[in-house]
C-alpha positions as CSV (number, residue, x, y, z in Angstrom):
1,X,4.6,-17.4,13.7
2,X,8.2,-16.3,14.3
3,X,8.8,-13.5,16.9
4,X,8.8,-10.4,14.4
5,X,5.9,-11.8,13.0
6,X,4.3,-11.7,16.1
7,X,5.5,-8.0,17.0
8,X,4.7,-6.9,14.2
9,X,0.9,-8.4,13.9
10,X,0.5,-6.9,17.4
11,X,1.9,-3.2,16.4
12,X,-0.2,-3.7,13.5
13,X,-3.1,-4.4,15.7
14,X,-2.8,-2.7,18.6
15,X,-2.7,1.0,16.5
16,X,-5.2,2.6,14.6
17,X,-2.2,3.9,12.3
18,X,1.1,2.3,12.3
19,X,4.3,3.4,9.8
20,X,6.8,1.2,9.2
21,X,9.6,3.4,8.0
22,X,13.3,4.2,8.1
23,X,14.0,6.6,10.4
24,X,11.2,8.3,12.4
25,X,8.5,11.1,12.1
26,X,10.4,13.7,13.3
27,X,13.9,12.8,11.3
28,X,12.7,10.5,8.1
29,X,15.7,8.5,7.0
30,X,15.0,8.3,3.2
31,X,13.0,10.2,1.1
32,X,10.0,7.5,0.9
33,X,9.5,7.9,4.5
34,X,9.6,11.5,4.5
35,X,7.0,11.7,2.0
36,X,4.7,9.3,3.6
37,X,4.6,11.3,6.9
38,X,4.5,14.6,4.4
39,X,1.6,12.6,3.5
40,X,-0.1,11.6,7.0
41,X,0.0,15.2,7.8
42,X,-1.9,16.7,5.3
43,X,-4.3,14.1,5.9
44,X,-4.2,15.8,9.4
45,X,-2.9,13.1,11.0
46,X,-0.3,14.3,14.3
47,X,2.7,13.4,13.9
48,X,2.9,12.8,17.8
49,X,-0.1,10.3,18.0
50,X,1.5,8.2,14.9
51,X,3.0,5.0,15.8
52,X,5.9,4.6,13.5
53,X,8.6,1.8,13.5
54,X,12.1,2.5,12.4
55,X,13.0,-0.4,10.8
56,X,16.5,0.4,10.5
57,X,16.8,-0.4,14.0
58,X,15.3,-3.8,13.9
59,X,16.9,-6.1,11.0
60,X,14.3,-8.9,12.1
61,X,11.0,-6.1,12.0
62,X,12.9,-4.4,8.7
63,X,12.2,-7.5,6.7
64,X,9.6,-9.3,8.8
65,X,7.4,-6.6,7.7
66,X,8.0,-7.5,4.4
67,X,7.2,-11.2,4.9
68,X,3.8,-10.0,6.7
69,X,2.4,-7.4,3.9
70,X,3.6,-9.4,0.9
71,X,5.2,-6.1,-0.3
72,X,8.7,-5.5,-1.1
73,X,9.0,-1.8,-0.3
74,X,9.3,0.8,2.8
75,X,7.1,2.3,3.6
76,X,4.5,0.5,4.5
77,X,1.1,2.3,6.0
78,X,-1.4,0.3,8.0
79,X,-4.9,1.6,8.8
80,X,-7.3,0.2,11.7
81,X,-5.3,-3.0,11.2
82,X,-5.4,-2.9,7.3
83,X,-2.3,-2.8,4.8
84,X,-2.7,0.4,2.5
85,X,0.7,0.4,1.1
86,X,3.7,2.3,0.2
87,X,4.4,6.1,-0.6
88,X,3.2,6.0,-3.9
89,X,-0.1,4.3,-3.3
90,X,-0.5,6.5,-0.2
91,X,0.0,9.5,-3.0
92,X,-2.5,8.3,-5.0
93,X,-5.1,7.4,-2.3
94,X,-4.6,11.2,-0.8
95,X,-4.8,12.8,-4.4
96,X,-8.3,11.1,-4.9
97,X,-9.5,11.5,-1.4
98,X,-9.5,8.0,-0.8
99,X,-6.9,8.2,1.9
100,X,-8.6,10.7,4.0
101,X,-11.8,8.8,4.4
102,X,-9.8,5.3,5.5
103,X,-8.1,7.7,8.0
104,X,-11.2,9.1,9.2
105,X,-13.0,6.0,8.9
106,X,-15.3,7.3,6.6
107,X,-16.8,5.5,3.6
């Protein structure tokens, strides 16, 4: 496992919900990002006990998190450990309640 990989694996790990993202919660750095925190919040999710990860600021984390999802986009939402996806899935999982409940860890 190369050294992002492992970083990555433990941010992944170590936080019940991780977003890797350009730019941060406070100051999203493209529109994808922005809505996926737009997102998080009105799953009432703090913005202050969210662990993203700029991945502007780390080439080797920007596309080792590509490498570890299989996914091509950013964002990228983890859950309890668990890949959920990018802005649009994360749209789609909110609009149906879906999102919520994996949030809440409700079934």
């Amino acid at each position: 496992m190369s050294d992002a990989n492992t970083r990555i694996d433990q941010l992944v790990k170590s936080n019940d919900i991780v977003l890797f993202m350009k730019g941060s919660a406070s100051f999203p750095m493209c529109g994808f990002s922005g809505r996926a925190i737009q997102i998080l919040k009105a799953c009432g999710v703090d913005p202050k006990g969210l662990k993203t990860v700029n991945v502007l600021d780390d080439p080797e984390i920007r596309q080792g998190i590509k490498d570890y999802s299989q996914w091509p986009t950013i964002p990228q939402l983890y859950v309890k450990g668990e890949f959920i996806g990018g802005s649009d899935i994360m749209m789609e999982m909110y609009e149906s309640g879906e999102l919520q409940q994996v949030i809440t860890g409700q079934s």
